[in-house]
C-alpha positions as CSV (number, residue, x, y, z in Angstrom):
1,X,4.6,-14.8,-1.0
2,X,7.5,-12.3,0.1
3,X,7.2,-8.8,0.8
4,X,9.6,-8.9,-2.2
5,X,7.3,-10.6,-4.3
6,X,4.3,-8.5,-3.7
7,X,6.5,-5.3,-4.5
8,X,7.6,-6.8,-7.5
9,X,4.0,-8.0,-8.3
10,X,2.6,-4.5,-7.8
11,X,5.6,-2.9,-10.0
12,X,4.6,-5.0,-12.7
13,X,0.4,-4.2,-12.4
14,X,1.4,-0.3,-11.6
15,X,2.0,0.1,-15.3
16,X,-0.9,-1.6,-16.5
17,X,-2.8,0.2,-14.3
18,X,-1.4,3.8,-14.9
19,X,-1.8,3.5,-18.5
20,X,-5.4,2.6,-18.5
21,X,-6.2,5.6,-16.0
22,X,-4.1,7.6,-18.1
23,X,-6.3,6.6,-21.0
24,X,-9.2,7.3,-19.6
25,X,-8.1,11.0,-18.1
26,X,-7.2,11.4,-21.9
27,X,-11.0,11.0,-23.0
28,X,-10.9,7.3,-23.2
29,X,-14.0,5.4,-22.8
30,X,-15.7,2.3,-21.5
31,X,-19.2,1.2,-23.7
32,X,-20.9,-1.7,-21.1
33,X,-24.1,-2.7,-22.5
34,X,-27.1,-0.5,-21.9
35,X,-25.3,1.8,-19.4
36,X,-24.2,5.5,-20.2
37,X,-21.1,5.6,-21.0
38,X,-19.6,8.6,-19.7
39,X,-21.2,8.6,-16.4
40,X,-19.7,4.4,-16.1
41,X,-16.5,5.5,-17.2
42,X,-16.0,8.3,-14.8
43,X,-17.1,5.9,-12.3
44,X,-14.6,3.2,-13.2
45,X,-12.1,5.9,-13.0
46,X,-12.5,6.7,-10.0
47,X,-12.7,2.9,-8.5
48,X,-9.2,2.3,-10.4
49,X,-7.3,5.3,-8.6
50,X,-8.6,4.7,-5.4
51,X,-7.6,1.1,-5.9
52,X,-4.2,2.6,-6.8
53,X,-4.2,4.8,-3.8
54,X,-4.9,1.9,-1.6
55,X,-2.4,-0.6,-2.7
56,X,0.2,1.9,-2.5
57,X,-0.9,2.5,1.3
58,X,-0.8,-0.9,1.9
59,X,2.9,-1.3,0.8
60,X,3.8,1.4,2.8
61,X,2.4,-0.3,6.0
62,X,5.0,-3.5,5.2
63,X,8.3,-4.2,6.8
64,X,10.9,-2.6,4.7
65,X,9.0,0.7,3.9
């Protein structure tokens, strides 16, 4: 895979991504079985920006940047 390739790639999974953080800063939810919900939720929040912030470090770090 190119550098070009993985930009594109992450362009593409950047709006997926925003949108379902923005959804959840909005009051969305996630209902896993037998867990509490808000307490999972602002967990898995928290795992999807810092997987955000990371990927966007990582690209940084390439040739190109």
């Amino acid at each position: 895979m190119t550098v070009e390739e993985l930009r594109a790639e992450r362009s593409a999974l950047g709006g997926s991504l925003n949108r379902h953080i923005t959804y959840l800063e909005a009051g969305g939810k996630i209902y896993p079985v037998c867990q509490d919900a808000d307490s999972t939720t602002a967990a898995f929040l928290a795992k999807l920006k810092q997987y955000r912030t990371d990927v966007e470090g990582w690209l940084a770090t390439l040739p190109g940047s």
